[in-house]
C-alpha positions as CSV (number, residue, x, y, z in Angstrom):
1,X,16.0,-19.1,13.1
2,X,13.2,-19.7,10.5
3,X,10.5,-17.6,11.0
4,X,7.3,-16.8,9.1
5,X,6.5,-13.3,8.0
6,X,2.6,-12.7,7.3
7,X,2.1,-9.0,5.7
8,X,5.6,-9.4,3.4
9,X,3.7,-7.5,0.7
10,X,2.2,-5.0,2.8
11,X,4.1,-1.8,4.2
12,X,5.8,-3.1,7.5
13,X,6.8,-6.6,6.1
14,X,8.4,-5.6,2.9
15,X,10.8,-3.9,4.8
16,X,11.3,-6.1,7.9
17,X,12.2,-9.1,5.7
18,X,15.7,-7.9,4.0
19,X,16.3,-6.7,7.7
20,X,15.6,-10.1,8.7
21,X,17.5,-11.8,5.9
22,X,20.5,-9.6,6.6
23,X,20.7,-11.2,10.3
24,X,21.2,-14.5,8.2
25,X,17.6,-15.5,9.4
26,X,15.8,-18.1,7.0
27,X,12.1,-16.7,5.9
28,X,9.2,-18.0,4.8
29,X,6.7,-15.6,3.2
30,X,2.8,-16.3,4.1
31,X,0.4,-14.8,1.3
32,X,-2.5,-15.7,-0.4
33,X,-1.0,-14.5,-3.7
34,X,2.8,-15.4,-3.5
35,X,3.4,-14.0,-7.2
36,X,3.3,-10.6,-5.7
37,X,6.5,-10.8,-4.1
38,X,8.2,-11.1,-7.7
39,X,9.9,-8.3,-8.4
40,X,11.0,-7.4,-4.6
41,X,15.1,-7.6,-4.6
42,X,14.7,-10.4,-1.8
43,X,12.0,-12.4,-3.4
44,X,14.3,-15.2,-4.6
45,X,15.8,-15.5,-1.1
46,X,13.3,-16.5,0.6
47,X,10.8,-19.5,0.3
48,X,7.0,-17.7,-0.3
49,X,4.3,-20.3,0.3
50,X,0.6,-19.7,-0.5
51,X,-1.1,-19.5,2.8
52,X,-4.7,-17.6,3.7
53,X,-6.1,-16.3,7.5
54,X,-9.4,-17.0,6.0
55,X,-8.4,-20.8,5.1
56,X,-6.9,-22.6,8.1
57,X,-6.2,-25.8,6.5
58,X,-3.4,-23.7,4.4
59,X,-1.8,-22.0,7.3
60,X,-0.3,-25.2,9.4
61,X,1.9,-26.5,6.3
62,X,3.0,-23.0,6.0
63,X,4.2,-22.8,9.4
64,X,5.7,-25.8,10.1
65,X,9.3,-26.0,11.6
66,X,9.1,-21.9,12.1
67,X,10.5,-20.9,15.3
68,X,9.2,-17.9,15.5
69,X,6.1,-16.1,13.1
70,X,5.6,-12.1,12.9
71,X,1.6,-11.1,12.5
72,X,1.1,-8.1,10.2
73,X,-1.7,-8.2,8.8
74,X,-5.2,-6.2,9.0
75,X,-8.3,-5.6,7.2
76,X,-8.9,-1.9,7.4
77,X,-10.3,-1.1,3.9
78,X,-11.7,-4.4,2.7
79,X,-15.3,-4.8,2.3
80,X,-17.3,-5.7,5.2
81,X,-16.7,-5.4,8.9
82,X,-12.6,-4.8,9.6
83,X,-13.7,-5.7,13.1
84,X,-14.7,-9.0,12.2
85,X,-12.8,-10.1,9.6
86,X,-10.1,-9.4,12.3
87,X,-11.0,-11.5,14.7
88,X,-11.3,-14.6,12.7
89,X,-8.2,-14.2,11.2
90,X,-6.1,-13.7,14.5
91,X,-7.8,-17.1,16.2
92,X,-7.0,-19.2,13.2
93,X,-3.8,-18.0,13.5
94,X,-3.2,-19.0,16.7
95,X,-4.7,-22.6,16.5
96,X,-2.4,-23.1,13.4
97,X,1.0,-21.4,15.2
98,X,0.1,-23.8,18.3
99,X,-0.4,-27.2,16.0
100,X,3.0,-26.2,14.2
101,X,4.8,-25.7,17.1
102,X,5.7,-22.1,16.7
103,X,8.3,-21.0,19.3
104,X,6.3,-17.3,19.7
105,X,4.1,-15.0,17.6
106,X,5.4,-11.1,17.4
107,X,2.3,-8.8,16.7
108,X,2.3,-5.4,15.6
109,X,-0.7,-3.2,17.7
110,X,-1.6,0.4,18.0
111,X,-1.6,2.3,21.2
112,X,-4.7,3.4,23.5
113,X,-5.9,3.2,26.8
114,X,-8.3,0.6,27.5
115,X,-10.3,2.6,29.7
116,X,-10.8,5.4,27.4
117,X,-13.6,3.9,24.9
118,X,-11.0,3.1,22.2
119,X,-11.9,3.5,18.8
120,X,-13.1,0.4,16.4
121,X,-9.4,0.5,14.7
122,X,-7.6,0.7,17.8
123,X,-9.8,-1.5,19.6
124,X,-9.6,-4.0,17.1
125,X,-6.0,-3.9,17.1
126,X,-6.1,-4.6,21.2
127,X,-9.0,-7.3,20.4
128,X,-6.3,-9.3,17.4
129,X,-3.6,-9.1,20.5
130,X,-6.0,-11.1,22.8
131,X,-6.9,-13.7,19.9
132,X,-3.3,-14.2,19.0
133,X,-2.7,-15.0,22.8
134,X,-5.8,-17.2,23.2
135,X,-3.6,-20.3,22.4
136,X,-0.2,-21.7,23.8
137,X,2.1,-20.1,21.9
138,X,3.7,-16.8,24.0
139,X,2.6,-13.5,22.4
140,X,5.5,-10.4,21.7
141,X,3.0,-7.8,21.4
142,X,4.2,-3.7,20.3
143,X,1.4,-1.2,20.4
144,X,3.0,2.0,18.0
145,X,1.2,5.0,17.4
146,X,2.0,7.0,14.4
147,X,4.4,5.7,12.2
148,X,6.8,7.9,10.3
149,X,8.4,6.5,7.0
150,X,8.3,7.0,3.6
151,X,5.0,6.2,2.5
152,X,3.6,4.9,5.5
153,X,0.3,6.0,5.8
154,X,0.3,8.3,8.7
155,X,3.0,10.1,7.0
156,X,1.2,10.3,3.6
157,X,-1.7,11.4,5.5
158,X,0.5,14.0,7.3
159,X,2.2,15.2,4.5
160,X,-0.7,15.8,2.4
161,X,-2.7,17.7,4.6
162,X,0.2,19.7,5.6
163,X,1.4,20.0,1.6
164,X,-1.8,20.7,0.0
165,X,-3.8,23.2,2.8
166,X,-1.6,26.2,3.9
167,X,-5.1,27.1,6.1
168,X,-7.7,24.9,7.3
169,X,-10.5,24.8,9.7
170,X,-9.8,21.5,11.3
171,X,-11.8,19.2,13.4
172,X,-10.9,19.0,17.8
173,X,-8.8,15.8,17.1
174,X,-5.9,18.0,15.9
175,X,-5.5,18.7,19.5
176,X,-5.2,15.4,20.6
177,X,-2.2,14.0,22.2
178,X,0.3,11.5,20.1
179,X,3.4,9.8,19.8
180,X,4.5,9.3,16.7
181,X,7.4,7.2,15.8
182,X,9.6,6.2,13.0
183,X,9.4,3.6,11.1
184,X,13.2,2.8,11.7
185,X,12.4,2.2,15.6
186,X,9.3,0.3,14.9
187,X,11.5,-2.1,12.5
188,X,14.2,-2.2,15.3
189,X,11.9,-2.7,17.9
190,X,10.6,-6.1,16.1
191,X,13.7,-7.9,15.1
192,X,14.7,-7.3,18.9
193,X,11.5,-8.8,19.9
194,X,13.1,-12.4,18.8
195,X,15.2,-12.4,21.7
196,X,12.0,-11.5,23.9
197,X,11.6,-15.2,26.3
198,X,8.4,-13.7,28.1
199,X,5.8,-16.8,28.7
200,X,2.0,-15.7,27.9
201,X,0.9,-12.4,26.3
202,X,3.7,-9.4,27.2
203,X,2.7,-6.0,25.9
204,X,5.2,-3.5,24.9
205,X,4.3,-0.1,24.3
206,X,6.8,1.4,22.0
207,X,6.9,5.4,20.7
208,X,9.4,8.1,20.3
209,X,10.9,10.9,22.2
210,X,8.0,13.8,21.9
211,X,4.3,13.5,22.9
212,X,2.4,16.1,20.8
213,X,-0.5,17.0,18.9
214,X,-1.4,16.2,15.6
215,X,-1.3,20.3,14.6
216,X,2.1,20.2,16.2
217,X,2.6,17.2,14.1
218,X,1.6,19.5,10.8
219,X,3.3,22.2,12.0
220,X,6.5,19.8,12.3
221,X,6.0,18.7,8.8
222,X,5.9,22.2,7.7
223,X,9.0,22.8,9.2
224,X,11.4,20.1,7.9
225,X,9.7,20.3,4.3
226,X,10.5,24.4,4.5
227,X,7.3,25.1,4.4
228,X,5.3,28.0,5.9
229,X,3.4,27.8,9.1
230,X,0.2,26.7,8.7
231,X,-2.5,28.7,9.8
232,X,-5.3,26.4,11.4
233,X,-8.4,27.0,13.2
234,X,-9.9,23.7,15.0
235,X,-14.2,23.5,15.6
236,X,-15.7,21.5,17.3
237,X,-18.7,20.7,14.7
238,X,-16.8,18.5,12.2
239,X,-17.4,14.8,12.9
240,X,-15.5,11.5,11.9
241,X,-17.4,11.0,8.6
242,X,-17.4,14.6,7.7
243,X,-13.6,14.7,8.3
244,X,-12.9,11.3,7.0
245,X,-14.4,12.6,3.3
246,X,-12.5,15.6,3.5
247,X,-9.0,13.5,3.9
248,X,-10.4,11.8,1.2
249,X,-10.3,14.8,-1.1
250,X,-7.2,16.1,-0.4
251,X,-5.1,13.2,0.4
252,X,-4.8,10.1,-2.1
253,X,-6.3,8.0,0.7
254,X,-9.8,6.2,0.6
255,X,-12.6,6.7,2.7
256,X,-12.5,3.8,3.4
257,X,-9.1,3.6,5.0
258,X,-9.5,7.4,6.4
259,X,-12.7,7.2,8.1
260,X,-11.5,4.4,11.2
261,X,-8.1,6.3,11.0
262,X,-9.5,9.5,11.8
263,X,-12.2,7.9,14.2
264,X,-9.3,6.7,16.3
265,X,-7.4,10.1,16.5
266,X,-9.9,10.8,19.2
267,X,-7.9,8.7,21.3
268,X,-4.5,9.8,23.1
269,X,-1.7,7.3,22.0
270,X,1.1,7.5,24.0
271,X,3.3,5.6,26.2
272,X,2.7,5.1,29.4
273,X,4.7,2.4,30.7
274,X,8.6,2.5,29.9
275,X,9.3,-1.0,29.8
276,X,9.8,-1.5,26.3
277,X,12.7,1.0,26.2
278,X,14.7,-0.6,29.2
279,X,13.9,-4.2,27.8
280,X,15.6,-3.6,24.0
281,X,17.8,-0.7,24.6
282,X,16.5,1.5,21.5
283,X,17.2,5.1,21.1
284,X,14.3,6.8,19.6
285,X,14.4,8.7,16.8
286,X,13.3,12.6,17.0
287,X,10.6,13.8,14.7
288,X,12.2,16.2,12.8
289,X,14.8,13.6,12.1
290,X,12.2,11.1,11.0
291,X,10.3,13.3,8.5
292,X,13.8,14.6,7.1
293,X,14.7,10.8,6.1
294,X,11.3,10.2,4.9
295,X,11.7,13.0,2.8
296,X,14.6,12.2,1.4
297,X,13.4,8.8,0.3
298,X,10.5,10.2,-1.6
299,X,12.3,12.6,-3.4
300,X,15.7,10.3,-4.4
301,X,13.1,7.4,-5.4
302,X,13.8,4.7,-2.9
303,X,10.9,4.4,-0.8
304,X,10.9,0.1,-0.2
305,X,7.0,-0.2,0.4
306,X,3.6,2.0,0.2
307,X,0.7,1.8,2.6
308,X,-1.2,0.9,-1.2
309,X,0.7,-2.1,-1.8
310,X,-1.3,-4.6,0.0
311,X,-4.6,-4.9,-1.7
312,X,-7.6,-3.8,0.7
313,X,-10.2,-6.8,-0.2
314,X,-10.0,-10.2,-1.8
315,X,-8.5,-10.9,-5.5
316,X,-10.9,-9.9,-8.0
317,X,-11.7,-11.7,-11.2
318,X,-9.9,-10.5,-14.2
319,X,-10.7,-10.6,-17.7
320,X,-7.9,-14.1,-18.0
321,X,-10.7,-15.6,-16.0
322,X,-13.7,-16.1,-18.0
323,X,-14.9,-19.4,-16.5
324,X,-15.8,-18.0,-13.2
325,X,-15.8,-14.7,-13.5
326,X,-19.1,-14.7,-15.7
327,X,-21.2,-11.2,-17.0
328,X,-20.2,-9.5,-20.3
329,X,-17.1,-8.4,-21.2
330,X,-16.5,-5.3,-23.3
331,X,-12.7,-4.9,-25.0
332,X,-11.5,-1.6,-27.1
333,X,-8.6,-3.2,-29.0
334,X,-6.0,-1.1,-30.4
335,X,-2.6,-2.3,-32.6
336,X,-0.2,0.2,-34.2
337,X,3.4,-2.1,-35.8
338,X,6.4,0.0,-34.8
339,X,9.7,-0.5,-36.1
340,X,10.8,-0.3,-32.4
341,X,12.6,-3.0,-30.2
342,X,10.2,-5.1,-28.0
343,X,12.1,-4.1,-25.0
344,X,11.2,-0.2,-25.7
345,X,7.7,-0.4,-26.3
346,X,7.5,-2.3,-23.1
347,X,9.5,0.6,-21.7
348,X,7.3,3.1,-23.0
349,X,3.9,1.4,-21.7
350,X,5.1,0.6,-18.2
351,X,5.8,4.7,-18.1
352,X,2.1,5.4,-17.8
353,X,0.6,7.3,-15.0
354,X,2.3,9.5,-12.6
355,X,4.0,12.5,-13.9
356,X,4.4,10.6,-17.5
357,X,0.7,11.0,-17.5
358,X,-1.6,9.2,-19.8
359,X,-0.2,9.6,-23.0
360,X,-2.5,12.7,-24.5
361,X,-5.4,13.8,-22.9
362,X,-4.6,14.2,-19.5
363,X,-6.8,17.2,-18.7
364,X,-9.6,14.0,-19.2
365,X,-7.7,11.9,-17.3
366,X,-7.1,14.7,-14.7
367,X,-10.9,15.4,-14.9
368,X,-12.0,11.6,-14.0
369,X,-9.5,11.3,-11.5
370,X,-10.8,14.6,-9.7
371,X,-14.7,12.7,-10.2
372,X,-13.4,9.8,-8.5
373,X,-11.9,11.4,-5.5
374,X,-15.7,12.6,-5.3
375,X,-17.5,9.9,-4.9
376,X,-15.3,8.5,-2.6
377,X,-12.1,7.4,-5.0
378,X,-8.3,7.4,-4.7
379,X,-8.4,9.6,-8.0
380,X,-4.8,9.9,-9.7
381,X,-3.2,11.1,-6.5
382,X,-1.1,8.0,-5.1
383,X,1.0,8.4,-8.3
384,X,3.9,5.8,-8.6
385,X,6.4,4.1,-7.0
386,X,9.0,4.6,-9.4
387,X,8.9,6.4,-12.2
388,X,10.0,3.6,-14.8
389,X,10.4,0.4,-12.8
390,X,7.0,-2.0,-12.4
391,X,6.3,-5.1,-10.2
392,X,3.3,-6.9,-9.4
393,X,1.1,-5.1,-7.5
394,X,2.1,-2.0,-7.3
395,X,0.0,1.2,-7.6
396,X,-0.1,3.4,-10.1
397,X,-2.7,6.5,-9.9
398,X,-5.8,4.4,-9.5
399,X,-5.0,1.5,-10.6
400,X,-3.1,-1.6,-9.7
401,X,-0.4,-3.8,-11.3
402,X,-2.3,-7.2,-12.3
403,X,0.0,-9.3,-14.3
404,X,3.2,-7.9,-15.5
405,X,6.1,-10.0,-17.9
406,X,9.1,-7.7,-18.4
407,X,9.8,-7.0,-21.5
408,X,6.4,-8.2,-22.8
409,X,3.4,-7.5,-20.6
410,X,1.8,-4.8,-18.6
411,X,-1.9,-5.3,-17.1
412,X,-3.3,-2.7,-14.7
413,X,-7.1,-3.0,-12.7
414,X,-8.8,-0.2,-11.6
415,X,-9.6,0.6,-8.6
416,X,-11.1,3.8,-9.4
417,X,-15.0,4.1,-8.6
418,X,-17.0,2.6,-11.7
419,X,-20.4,0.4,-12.0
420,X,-18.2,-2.5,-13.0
421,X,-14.2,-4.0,-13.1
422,X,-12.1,-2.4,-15.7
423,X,-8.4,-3.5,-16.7
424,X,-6.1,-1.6,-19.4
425,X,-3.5,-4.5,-20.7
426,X,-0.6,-3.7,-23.5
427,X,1.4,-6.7,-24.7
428,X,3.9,-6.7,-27.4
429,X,4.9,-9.0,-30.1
430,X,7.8,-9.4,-32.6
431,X,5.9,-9.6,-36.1
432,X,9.2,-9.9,-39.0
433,X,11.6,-6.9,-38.6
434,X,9.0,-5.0,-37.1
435,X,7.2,-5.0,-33.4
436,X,3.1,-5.2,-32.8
437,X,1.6,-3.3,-29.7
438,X,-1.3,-4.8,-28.7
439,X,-3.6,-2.2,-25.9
440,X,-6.9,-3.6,-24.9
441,X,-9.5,-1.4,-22.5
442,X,-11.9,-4.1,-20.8
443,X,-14.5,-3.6,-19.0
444,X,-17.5,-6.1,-17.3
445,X,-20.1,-3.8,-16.3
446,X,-22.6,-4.2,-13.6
447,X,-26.7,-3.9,-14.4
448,X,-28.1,-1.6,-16.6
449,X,-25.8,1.3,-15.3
450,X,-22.5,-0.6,-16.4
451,X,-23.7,-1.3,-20.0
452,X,-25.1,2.7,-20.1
453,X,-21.3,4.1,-18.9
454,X,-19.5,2.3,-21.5
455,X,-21.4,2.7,-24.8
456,X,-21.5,6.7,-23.6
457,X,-17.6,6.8,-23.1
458,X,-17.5,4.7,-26.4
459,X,-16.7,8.1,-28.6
460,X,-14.0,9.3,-26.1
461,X,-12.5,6.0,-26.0
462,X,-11.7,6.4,-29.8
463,X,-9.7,9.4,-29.7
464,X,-8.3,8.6,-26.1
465,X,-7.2,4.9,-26.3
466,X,-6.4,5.2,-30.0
467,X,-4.1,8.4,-29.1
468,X,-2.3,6.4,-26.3
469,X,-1.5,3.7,-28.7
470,X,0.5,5.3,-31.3
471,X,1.9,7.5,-28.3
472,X,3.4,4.8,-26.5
473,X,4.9,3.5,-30.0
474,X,6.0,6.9,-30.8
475,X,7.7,6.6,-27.3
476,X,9.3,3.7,-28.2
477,X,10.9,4.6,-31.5
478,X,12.4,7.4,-30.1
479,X,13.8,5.5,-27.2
480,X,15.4,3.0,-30.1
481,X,16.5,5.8,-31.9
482,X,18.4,7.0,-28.8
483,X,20.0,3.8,-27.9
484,X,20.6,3.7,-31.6
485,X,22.7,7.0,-32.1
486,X,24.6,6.8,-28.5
487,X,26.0,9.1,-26.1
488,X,27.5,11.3,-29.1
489,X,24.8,11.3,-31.8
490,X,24.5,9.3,-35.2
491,X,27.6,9.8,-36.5
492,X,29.8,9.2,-33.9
């Protein structure tokens, strides 16, 4: 079939379209920046066409001739109401599935009982479900709880709590009732809900084998990950936005993204009606199993997608943009000539972050990233990928792969908390016999407060940006010198 995928460069749809691809289906890839799926090993098999929730008129073209379109995509994070945003999106969905002819719309939900005053994320999850149905076009619906998978972000969330606080003093949700799944299953569940012929709206409730706590959860982590058991005392006094600040500080998710999360662990998720099991057949996956092979993935380096890799609000100007983007723009430009190769220097700067670090001065870097997580940050704690390889909008610490020309070009945005946009670009040149490196820091402030934080980080930025420069070249000469002498030295 051809089918649409909305989401492909979000967590669940980066790894449901090779799946889909490998049953010799033909995709087409809905985002409102297609460039970021350059870089994904699939990108150049399937057709990715530039199409927005928020702008209708793009989304028919897009989904013309598709026989069948999966809905992944939600707000949670961006600015504004989630809620809202939502709800717009999922209606002008469905006009534009029903005008294209779209044979059915699979959706991916959360769990909850309707009856039992549902959180504003899981409720807005039920609410997308009922807009997507509103038209013609039949509606595969599967509510999940928690999803277990490399860098999902239940199991980040999961893992970092467990990892980081051998004893806590938790809030009364830990006691409440779950069941989580793995991400395998959810996958599974969604290609076999292709072959779902339902009419109307049909609601699936999918989990695994085990209903349990969210301590029990924890304590399951700690387990697998040969950890010790954790030592937790639950009260009753710490509330939604109290707890959602403290995931916050130990996990390397945003308030932002934490607070509706933990608001909905309130609710019980599991499954109460059976059906989706006898419909597709799928053996669940246990738990233990689950975390194992998400384990595994993180530590050998091939986790597919991240719960950071969609972006959590609209494209922001950057500083290529000068004719809209408007405001002043500060630049700290460094350039050190190298006798290195082109292709090492770009090696060397697209190391950056994670446990490379920051060439020099980490303890500063260390020191804003621990101020961010503060005042409500990501701070340096969602780390990287991979340790080497780059695509386009990838995370790295906090900040986010802009622009990036292998070989050439590295630009990175922050998304760290600052009274302004900030971007950290290297880009190098061949110059004669010898390579440039070109590093600029740029920065557009906002108001009075902007322009104050830059001209007082102006005398750190000397020794800090001027130190990564020659460190990255320094990098890159020895990485020439290396490839130079070969497996046995320079005289062999």
């Amino acid at each position: 079939m051809r089918i649409a995928v909305t989401g492909a460069t979000g967590y669940i749809g980066g790894r449901l379209v090779p799946r889909l691809l490998a049953e010799g289906h033909d995709i087409v890839c809905l985002a409102r920046n297609p460039g970021k799926l350059n870089g994904r090993s699939w990108s150049n098999e399937v057709d990715a066409v530039r199409a927005d929730v928020f702008e209708p008129e793009t989304l028919e073209p897009a989904l013309q001739g598709c026989d069948a379109a999966y809905y992944l995509i939600h707000s949670m994070g961006g600015p504004g109401s989630f809620q809202d945003a939502d709800r717009v999106a999922a209606h002008n969905f469905a006009r534009a599935a029903a005008a294209a002819g779209v044979g059915r719309i699979v959706y991916l939900g959360g769990l909850g009982d309707e009856d039992d005053r549902l959180s504003a994320h899981l409720g807005s999850r039920h609410e997308v479900g009922r807009a997507l149905a509103s038209g013609p076009v039949p509606v595969t619906e599967l509510r999940a709880a928690v999803i277990i998978g490399s860098g999902s972000v239940s199991f980040e969330m999961l893992r970092y709590l467990t990892e980081v606080l051998p004893a806590m003093v938790t809030p009364s949700w830990v006691q409440t009732k779950c069941q989580p799944i793995a991400i395998r299953d959810v996958l599974a569940y969604l290609l076999a809900a292709l072959d779902d012929t339902a009419p109307g709206h049909t609601i699936y409730e999918i989990g695994g084998s085990e209903v349990l706590s969210y301590l029990e959860m924890m304590q399951a982590y700690a387990r697998v990950a040969g950890l010790p058991r954790r030592f937790v005392v639950p009260v009753p006094v710490l509330t939604p936005r109290l707890s959602s600040l403290w995931i916050g500080l130990v996990t390397p998710l945003p308030v932002g993204v934490a607070r509706p999360l933990v608001d909905s662990l309130k609710n019980e998720v599991i499954v109460h009606d059976d059906r989706a099991k006898e419909r597709f057949g799928i053996a669940p996956t246990p738990l233990d199993a689950a975390i194992e092979r998400a384990l595994e993935h993180s530590e050998d380096l091939s986790v597919d997608t991240r719960w950071s890799d969609a972006t959590t609000g609209p494209a922001r100007p950057f500083q290529g943009d000068p004719s809209w983007s408007g405001g002043t723009l500060f630049v700290d430009h460094k350039e050190v000539e190298t006798p290195a190769e082109p292709e090492d220097v770009f090696r060397s700067f697209a190391r950056i972050g994670g446990d490379v670090g920051y060439h020099g001065f980490d303890w500063a870097w260390r020191l804003r990233g621990l101020i961010d997580i503060l005042v409500g940050g990501v701070g340096l704690r969602r780390g990287r990928r991979h340790p080497q390889d780059v695509r386009l909008e990838d995370t790295i610490d906090f900040w986010r792969v802009t622009r990036v020309e292998p070989g050439r070009r590295l630009q990175l945005s922050a998304e760290m908390r600052l009274p302004g946009d900030a971007w950290l670009e290297w880009d190098v040149e061949t110059v004669g016999n010898h390579s440039v490196l070109h590093q600029n820091a740029y920065f557009r402030p906002r108001g009075l407060t902007g322009r104050l934080y830059w001209y007082a980080l102006l005398p750190f930025h000397h020794f800090i940006f001027g130190n990564m420069a020659r460190r990255i070249a320094a990098g890159a000469e020895a990485d020439s010198a290396d490839r130079v002498a070969g497996p046995h030295g320079p005289d062999a």
